[in-house]
C-alpha positions in Angstrom: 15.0 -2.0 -45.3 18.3 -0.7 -44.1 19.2 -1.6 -40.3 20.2 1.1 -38.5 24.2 0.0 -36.9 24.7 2.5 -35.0 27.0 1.7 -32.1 26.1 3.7 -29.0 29.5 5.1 -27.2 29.3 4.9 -23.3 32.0 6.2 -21.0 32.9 4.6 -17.6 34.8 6.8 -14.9 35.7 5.3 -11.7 39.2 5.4 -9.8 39.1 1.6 -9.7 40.4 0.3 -13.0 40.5 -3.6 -12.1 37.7 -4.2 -10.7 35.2 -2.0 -12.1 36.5 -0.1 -15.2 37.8 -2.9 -16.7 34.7 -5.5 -15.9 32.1 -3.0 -17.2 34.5 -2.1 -20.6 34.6 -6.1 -21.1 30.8 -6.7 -20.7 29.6 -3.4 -22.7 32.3 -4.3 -26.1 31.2 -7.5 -25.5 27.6 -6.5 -26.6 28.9 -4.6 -29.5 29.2 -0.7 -27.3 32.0 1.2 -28.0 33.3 2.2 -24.3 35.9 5.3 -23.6 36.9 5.0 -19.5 38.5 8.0 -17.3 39.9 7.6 -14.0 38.5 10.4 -12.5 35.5 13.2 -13.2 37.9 15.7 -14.6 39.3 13.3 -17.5 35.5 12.2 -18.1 34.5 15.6 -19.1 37.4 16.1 -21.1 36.5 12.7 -22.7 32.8 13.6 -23.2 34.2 17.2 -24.4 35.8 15.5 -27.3 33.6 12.5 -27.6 29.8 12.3 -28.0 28.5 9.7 -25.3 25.2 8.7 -25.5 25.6 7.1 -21.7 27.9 7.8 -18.5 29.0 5.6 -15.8 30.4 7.8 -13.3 31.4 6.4 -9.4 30.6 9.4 -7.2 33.6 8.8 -4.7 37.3 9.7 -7.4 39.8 11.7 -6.8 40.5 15.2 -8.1 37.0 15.3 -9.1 34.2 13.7 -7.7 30.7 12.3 -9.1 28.2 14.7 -8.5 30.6 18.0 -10.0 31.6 15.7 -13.0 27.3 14.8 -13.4 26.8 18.6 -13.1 29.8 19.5 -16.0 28.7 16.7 -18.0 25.1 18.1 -17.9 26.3 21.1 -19.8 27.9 19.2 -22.6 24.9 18.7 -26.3 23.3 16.6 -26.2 23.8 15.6 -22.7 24.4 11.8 -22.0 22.3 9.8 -19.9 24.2 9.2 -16.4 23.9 6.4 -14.2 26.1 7.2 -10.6 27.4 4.3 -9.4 28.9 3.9 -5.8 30.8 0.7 -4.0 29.1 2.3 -0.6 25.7 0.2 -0.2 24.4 0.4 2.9 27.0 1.5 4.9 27.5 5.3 4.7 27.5 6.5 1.1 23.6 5.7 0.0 23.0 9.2 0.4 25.0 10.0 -2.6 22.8 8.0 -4.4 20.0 9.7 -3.5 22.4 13.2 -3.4 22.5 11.9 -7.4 19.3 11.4 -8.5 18.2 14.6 -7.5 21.5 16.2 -9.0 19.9 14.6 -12.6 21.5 11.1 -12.4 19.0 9.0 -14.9 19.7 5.9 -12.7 21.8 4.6 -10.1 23.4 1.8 -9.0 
């Protein structure tokens, strides 16, 4: 029986390259995932325009483009990659745009 080796591409877009970006891309091609990263929504779309992804990692706060538009624009893209929206916020002001994201079609948050 033939394995299937499919690696699965993921993207990760956040403005923070040293502390998130780079962490995530080190733990996912650790585990064998081929990872792309943007620093903002606008280069993730591009990326997922020329790249299939099966998963996106987006922050919702960026510059130039935030979260939620890039979740919307990368919603259009087929097939659509899951999305988990990720934001540094917690509890202290930005939890709504978790919430804000899962209703916007974010599979998970974080």
């Amino acid at each position: 029986m033939e394995e299937d080796c499919t690696i699965a591409t993921l993207l990760v877009i956040d403005d923070d390259e040293e502390e998130l970006r780079g962490t995530l891309r080190a733990i996912l091609e650790e585990r064998s995932y081929a990872v792309h990263e943007a620093r903002h929504g606008r280069e993730g779309v591009a990326c997922g325009q020329t790249h299939t992804m099966a998963l996106v990692m987006t922050d919702l706060v960026m510059p130039k483009q935030e979260g939620i538009e890039t979740m919307q624009q990368l919603r259009t893209l087929t097939p659509p990659p899951k999305i988990i929206a990720i934001s540094g916020g917690g509890y202290t002001g930005r939890l709504h745009f978790l919430s804000a994201a899962t209703v916007l079609g974010a599979d998970r948050t974080l």
